[in-house]
KOLNUVO-714482 format. One record per residue (C-alpha): x, y, z. Coordinates in nm, 2 decimals, decimal comma, padded with zeros to 4 digits. Layout:
     xx     yy     zz
      X      Y      Z
...
REM end
This chain:
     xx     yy     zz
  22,01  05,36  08,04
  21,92  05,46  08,39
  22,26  05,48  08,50
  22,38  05,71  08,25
  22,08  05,93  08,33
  22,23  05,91  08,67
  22,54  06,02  08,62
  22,50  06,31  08,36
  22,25  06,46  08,67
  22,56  06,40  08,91
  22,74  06,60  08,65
  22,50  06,90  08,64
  22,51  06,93  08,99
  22,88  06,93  08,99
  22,90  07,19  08,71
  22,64  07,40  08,93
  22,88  07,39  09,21
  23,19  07,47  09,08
  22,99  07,74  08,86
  22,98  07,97  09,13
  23,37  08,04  09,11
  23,34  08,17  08,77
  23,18  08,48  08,90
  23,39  08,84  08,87
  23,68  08,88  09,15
  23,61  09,05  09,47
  23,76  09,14  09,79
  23,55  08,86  09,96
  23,54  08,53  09,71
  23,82  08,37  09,90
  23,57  08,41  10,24
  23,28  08,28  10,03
  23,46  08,00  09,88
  23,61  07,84  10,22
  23,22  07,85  10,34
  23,09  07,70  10,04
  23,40  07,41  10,05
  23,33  07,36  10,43
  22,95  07,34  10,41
  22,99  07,11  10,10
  23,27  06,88  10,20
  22,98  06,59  10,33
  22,83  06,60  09,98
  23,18  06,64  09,73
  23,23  06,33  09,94
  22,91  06,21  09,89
  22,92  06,30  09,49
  23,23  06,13  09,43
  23,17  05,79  09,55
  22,81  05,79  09,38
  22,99  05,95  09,02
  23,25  05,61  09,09
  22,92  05,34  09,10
  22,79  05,59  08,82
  23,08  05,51  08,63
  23,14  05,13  08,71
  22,79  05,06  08,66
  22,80  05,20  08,29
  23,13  05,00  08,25
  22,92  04,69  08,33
  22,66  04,76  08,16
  22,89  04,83  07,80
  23,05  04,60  07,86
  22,71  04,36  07,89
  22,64  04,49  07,53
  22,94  04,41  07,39
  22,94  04,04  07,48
  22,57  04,03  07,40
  22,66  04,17  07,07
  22,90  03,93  06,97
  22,70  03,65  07,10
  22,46  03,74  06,87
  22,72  03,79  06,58
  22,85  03,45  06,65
  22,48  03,25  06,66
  22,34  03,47  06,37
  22,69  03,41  06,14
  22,73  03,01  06,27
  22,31  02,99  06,17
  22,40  03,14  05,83
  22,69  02,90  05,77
  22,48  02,62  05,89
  22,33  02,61  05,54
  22,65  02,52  05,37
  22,52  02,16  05,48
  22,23  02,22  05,30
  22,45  02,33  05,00
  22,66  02,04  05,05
  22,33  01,76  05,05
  22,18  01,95  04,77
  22,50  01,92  04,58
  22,59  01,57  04,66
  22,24  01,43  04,58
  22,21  01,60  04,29
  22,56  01,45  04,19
  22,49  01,13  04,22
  22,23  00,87  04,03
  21,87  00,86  04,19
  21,98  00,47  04,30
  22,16  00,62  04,58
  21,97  00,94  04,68
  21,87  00,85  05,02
  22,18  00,71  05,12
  22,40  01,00  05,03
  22,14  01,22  05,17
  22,22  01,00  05,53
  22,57  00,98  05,50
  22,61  01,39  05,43
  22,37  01,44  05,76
  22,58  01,19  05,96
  22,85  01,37  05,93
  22,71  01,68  06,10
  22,56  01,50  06,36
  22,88  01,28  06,45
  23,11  01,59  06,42
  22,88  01,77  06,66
  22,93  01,51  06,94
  23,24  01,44  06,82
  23,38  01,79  06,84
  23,17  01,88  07,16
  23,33  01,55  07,36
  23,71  01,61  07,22
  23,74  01,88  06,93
  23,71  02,20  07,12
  23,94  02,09  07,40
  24,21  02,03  07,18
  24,14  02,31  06,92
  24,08  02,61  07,22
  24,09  02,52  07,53
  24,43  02,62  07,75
  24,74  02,39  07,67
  25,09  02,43  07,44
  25,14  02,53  07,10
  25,03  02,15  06,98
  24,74  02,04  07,21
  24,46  02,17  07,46
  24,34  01,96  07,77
  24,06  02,16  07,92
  23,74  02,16  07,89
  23,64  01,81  07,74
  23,23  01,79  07,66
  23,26  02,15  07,75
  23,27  02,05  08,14
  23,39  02,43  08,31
  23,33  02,61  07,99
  23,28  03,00  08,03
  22,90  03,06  07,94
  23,07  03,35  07,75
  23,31  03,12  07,56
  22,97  02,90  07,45
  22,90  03,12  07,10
  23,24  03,08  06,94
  23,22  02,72  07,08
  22,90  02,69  06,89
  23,04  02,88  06,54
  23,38  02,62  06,56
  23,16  02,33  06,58
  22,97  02,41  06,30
  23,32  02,48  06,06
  23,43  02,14  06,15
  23,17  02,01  06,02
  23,26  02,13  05,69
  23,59  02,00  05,69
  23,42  01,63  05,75
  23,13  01,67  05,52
  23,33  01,76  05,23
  23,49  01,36  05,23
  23,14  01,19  05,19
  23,08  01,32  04,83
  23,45  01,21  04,71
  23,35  00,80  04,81
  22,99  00,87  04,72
  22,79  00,56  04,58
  23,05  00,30  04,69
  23,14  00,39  05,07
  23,01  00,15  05,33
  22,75  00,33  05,55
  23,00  00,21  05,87
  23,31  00,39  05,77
  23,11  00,73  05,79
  23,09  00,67  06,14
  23,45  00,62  06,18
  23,64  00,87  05,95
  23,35  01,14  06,07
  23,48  01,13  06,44
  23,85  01,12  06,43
  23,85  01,39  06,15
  23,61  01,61  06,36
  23,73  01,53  06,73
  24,05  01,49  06,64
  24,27  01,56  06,32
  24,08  01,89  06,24
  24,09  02,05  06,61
  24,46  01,98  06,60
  24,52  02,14  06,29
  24,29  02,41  06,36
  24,51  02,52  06,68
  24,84  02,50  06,54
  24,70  02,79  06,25
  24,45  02,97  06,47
  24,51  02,99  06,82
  24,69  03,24  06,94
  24,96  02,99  07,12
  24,96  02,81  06,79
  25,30  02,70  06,71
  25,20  02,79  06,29
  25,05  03,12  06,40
  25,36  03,24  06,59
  25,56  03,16  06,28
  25,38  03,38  06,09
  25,10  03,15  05,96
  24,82  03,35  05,83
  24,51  03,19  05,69
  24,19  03,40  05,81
  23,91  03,21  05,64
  24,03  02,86  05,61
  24,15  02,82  05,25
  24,44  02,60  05,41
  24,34  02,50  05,73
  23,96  02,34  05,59
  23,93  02,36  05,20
  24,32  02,21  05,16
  24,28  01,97  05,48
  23,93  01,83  05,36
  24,05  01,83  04,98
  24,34  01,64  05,09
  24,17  01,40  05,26
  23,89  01,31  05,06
  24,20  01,25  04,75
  24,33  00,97  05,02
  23,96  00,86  05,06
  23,92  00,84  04,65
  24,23  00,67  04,57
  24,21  00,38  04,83
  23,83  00,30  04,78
  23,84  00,31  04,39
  23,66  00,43  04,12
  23,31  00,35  04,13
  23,21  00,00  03,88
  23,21  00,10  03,50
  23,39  00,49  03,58
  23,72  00,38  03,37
  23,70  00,15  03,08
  23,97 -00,14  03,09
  24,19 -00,05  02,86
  24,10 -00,20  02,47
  24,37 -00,40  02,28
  24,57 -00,12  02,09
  24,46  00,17  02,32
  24,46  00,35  02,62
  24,21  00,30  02,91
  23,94  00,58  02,92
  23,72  00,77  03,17
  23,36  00,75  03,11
  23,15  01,06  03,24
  22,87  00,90  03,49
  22,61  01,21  03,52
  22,41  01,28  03,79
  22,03  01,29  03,81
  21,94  01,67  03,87
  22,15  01,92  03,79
  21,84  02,19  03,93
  22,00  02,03  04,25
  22,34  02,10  04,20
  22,25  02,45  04,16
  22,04  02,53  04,40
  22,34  02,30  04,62
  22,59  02,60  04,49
  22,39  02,88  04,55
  22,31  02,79  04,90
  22,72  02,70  04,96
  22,76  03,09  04,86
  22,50  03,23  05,09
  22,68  03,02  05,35
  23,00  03,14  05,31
  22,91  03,49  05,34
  22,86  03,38  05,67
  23,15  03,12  05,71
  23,38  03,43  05,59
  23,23  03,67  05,79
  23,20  03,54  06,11
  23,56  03,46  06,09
  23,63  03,81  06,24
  23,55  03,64  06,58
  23,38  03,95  06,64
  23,15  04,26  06,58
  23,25  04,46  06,89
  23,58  04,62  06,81
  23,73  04,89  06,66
  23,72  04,81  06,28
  23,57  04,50  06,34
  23,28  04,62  06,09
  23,49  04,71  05,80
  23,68  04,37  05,82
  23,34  04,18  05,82
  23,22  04,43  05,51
  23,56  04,34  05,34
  23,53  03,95  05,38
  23,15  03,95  05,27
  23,23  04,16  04,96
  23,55  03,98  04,86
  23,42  03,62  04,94
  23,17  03,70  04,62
  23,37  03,89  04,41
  23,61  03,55  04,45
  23,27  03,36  04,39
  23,25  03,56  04,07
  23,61  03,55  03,95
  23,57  03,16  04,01
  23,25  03,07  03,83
  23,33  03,25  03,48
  23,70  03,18  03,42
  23,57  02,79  03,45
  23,30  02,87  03,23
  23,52  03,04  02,98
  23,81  02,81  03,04
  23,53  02,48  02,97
  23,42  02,62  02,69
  23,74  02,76  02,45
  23,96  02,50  02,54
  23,91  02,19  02,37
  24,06  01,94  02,53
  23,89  02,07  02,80
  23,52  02,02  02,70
  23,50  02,30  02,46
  23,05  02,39  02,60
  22,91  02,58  02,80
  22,88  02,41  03,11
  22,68  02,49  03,43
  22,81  02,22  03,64
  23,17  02,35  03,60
  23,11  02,69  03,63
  22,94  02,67  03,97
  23,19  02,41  04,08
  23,45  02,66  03,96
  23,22  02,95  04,21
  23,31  02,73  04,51
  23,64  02,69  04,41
  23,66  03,07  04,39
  23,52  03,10  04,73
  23,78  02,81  04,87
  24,09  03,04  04,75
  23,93  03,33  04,90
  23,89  03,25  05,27
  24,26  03,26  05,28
  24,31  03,65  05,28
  23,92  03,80  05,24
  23,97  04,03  05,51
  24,20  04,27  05,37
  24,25  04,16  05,00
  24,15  04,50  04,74
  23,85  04,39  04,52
  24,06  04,40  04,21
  24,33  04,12  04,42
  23,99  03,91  04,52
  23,85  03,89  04,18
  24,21  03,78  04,08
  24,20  03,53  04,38
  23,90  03,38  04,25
  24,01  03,33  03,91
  24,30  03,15  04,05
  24,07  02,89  04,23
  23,89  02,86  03,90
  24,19  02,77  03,74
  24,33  02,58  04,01
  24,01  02,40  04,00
  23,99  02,32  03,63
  24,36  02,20  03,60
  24,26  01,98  03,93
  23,98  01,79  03,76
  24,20  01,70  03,43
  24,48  01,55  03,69
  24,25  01,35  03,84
  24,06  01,23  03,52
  24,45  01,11  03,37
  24,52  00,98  03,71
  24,19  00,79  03,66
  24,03  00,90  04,03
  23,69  00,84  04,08
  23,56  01,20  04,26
  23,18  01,24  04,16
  23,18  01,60  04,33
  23,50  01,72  04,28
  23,57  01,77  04,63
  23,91  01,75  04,56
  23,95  02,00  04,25
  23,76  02,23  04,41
  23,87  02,29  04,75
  24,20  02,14  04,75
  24,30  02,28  04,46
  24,12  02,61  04,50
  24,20  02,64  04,84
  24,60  02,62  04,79
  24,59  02,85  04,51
  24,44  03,10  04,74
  24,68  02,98  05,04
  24,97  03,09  04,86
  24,86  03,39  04,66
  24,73  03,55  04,99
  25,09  03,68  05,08
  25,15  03,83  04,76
  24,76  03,98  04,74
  24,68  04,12  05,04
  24,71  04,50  05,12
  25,05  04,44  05,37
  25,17  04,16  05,11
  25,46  04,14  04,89
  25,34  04,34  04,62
  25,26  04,63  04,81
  25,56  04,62  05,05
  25,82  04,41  04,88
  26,01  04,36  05,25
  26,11  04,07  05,41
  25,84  04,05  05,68
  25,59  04,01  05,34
  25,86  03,74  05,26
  25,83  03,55  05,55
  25,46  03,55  05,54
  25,46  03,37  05,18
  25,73  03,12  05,34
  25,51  03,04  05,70
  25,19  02,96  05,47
  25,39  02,75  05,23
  25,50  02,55  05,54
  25,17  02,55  05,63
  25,05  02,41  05,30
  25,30  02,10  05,34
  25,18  02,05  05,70
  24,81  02,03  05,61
  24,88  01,79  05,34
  25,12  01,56  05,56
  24,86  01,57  05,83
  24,58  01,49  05,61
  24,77  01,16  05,47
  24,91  01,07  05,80
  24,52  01,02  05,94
  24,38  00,93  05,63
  24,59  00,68  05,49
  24,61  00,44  05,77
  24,23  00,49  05,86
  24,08  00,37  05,52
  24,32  00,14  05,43
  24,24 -00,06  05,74
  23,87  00,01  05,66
  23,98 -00,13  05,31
  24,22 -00,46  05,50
  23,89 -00,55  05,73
  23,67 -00,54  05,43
  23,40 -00,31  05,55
  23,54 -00,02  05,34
  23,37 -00,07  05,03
  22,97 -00,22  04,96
  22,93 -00,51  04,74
  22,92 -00,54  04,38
  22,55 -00,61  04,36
  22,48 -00,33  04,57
  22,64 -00,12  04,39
  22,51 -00,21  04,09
  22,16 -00,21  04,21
  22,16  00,07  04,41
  22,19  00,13  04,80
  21,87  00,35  04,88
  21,61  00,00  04,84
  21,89 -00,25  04,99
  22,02 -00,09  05,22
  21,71  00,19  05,38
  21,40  00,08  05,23
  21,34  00,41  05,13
  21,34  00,50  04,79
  21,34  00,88  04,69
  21,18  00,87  04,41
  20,90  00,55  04,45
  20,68  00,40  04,18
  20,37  00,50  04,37
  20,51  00,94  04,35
  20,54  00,94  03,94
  20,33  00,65  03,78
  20,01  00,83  03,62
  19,82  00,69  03,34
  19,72  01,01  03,20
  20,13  01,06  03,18
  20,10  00,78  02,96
  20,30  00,54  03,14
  20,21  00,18  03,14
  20,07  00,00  03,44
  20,24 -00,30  03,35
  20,61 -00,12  03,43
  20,74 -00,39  03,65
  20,61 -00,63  03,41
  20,85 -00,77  03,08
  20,68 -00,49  02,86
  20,83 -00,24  03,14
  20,90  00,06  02,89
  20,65  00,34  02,85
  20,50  00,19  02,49
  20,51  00,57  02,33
  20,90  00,52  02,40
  20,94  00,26  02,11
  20,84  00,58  01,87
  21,18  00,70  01,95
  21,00  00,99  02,15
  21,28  01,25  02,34
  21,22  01,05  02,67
  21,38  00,76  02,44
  21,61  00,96  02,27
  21,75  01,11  02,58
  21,78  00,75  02,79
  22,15  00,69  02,93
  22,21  00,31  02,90
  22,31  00,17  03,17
  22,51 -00,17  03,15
  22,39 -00,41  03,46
  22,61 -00,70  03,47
  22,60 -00,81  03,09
  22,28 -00,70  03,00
  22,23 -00,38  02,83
  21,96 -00,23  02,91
  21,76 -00,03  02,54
  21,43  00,11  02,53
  21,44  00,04  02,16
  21,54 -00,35  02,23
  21,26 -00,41  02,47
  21,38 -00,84  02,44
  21,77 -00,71  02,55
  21,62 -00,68  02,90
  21,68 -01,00  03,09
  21,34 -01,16  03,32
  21,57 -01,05  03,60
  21,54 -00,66  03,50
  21,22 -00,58  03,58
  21,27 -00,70  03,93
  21,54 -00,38  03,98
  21,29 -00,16  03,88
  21,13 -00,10  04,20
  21,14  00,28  04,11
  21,27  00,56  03,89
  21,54  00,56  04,13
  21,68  00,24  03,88
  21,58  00,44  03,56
  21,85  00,71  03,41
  21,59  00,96  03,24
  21,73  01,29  03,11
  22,06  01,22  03,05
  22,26  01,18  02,68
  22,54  01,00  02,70
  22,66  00,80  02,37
  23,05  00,74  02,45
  22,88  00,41  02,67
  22,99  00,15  02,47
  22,67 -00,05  02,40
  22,55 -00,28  02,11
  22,23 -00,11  01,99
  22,19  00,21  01,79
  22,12  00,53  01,99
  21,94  00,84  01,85
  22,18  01,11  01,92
  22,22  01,49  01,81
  22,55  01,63  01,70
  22,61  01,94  01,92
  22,69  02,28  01,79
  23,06  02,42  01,83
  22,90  02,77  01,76
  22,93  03,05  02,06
REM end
């Protein structure tokens, strides 16, 4: 600080000047101070045209810091949001059966990839870049871009990508590989950057109105949510999801579990650290007056919403019966996410008492989401839909009465207005949602390249269509684990499993074509079966599930109804 240095010394000297008119009047002070001013004039001169550079070099200088230190907010935030993909993968693998590890675990990674180009070549232009209220033109691939306008460049890319990523885990396990390609680009270059301008920008023709969504609950938990529903609904439910309906009764939905639920919540727990960071860096930066006690409010609040979220799905699962009526971990970190979705809407300046309430309307929101879509018999494996559609609305609309300049604590009609823009908003985000997503897959669907085949689906995508299985014969076959060496063989059961040991009593049969598929009926199991058993990837381990309807007996335990 060299300059500063500088110009306190200027000071000093000045101070030591002027100093010697605060001596006691005399008769000859007037004589003394016209000799001092006229053998000083050169160097007052002098001073104040070095105190000017003094002064303009320190204003460089702070203002130097200042961009530095929000260019560093915005990389350190964006890096921190980052692992919401991670979140996301962890989440959707864990979500889906082993057969289709590796494929989900592409298709979730392609979509950050493509929305990075994507965005970069079209997104921020439109989204940021100068233009009207609806569009921007500048600054396609970045071409002229400010090096100071690079770091919020960056942190946007990276919340498009969430917008995108969210859509692969509604379709998983049936999408074609193609199609990610496709919906990945024009969601991320185009449909979301729109959006995004109209609610965020300052020329935004939403955010004039009065639009106010400072996280995203609206603008990418309802816009994703919205479009992964189309996504759900046009590709189907995945093959044996929904029972045909019986002769006499009602069709019914049959719970398909996932492989690791260790994934899913180590998935959620990384999804929360990244939206400290999503929420945070929201502030657009760390520079300005009361910049820091915004951040500290959306950090704090974004949890306490995560909190409010998590047990009032927990508690909701478990003392409602026709809603489960156990203790479930899936649904109460599902309901967490769904907190943090209604949350983003008003973290900023919502009291922690109004964000805890926030979250538990997400939670709710969330719960009441996933029994729609299970009567409406809609095929989401992650819930992408109950969690941040759903969630994301109820905190979309509750924002206006929460907050601290809200209705409830000024009851005017500016408040009013506020509650009125963002319910607008709500029915733009889910017009524009159908109006790209609609025609997109269903001429996906018309060209045929929407969904895989049967077969594929049946068998699995990670050996037909990567050659790369996740969990391979060669990683988990041990003798000493007792596991025969004649797996792939007709006796393809471990042999301790005929004992009706817990790895048989726990085995989820699976129906492949019109085989069923019994450790205890070893002759059940067609010649053709072994041949799909290239690795635990085609084996459901872990997993009790006796509503399948099968032909053979299944060792089952009657679970407790006690707290």
């Amino acid at each position: 600080m060299e300059a500063v240095s500088n110009l306190v010394n200027n000071v000093s000297n000045l101070v030591a000047n002027v100093s010697n008119f605060s001596q006691p009047y005399d008769e000859n002070r007037e004589e003394r101070a016209s000799v001092v001013i006229g053998g000083n004039e050169a160097m007052l001169i002098e001073f104040n045209a070095a105190l000017l550079a003094d002064f303009r070099h320190v204003e460089r200088t702070l203002f130097a810091l200042q961009r530095n230190l929000d260019d560093f907010y915005f990389v350190t935030l964006t890096a921190i949001t980052f692992a919401m993909q991670c979140g996301f993968a962890f989440m959707e693998v864990g979500l889906v059966r082993t057969k289709n590890t590796t494929n989900i675990l592409l298709k979730g990674t392609i979509d950050a990839f493509v929305g990075c180009l994507s965005y970069w070549l079209f997104g921020y232009a439109i989204a940021w870049s100068q233009g009207n209220s609806f569009v921007g033109w500048h600054h396609w691939a970045f071409a002229n871009l400010p090096p100071e306008k690079y770091s919020e460049a960056f942190y946007q890319m990276i919340f498009t990508n969430t917008a995108a990523t969210i859509v692969s885990g509604a379709v998983a396990e049936r999408l074609n590989l193609p199609c990610y390609f496709v919906y990945g680009t024009l969601l991320s270059g185009f449909a979301y950057p729109a959006l995004s301008r109209w609610g965020w920008y300052e020329g935004g023709w939403l955010k004039q109105m009065g639009f106010r969504d400072f996280g995203g609950s609206g603008l990418v938990h309802m816009f994703s949510g919205a479009c992964a529903l189309v996504a759900a609904i046009i590709i189907g439910p995945r093959v044996g999801r929904f029972d045909p309906p019986r002769q006499g009764e009602a069709s019914h939905g049959q719970h398909i579990p996932g492989h690791s639920l260790p994934f899913v919540g180590l998935g959620a727990l990384l999804l929360i650290f990244g939206f400290l960071g999503f929420n945070a860096a929201s502030q657009l930066s760390l520079s300005k007056p009361g910049d820091g006690i915004v951040i500290t409010y959306a950090t704090l609040n974004t949890l306490l919403g995560a909190s409010g979220g998590a047990l009032t799905a927990l508690f909701l699962n478990r003392f409602l019966p026709f809603w489960g009526n156990y203790w479930s971990y899936l649904t109460m970190m599902n309901g967490s996410v769904a907190g943090m979705a209604a949350i983003c809407a008003g973290c900023d300046s919502l009291p922690s008492w109004a964000a805890v309430l926030s979250g538990i309307l997400g939670g709710i929101a969330f719960i009441v989401g996933r029994a729609i879509l299970e009567k409406l018999e809609v095929d989401d494996p992650v819930d992408g839909f109950a969690i941040h559609f759903c969630g994301g609305l109820a905190g979309l609309l509750s924002a206006p009465f929460l907050i601290r300049e809200g209705i409830l604590f000024k009851g005017d009609a500016i408040s009013a207005v506020g509650f009125g823009c963002n319910l607008l908003g709500a029915v733009v985000i889910i017009c524009w949602a159908v109006i790209w997503c609609l025609p997109m897959f269903a001429i996906l669907r018309w060209a045929g390249v929407l969904r895989i085949p049967l077969e594929m689906e049946l068998a699995g995508m990670d050996a037909a269509k990567h050659n790369e299985l996740s969990y391979p014969v060669s990683a988990w076959q041990e003798d000493q684990h007792g596991f025969d060496n004649k797996i792939l063989g007709n006796n393809w059961m471990p042999p301790h499993t005929k004992m009706h040991s817990p790895l048989s009593a726990n085995l989820t049969l699976r129906r492949r074509d019109s085989h069923v598929i019994d450790s205890t009926c070893p002759a059940s199991c067609p010649s053709t079966e072994p041949a799909l058993l290239r690795s635990v990837s085609t084996l459901n381990l872990g997993e009790v599930n006796p509503a399948l309807d099968v032909s053979v007996p299944v060792l089952t335990t009657k679970r407790s109804t006690a707290l």
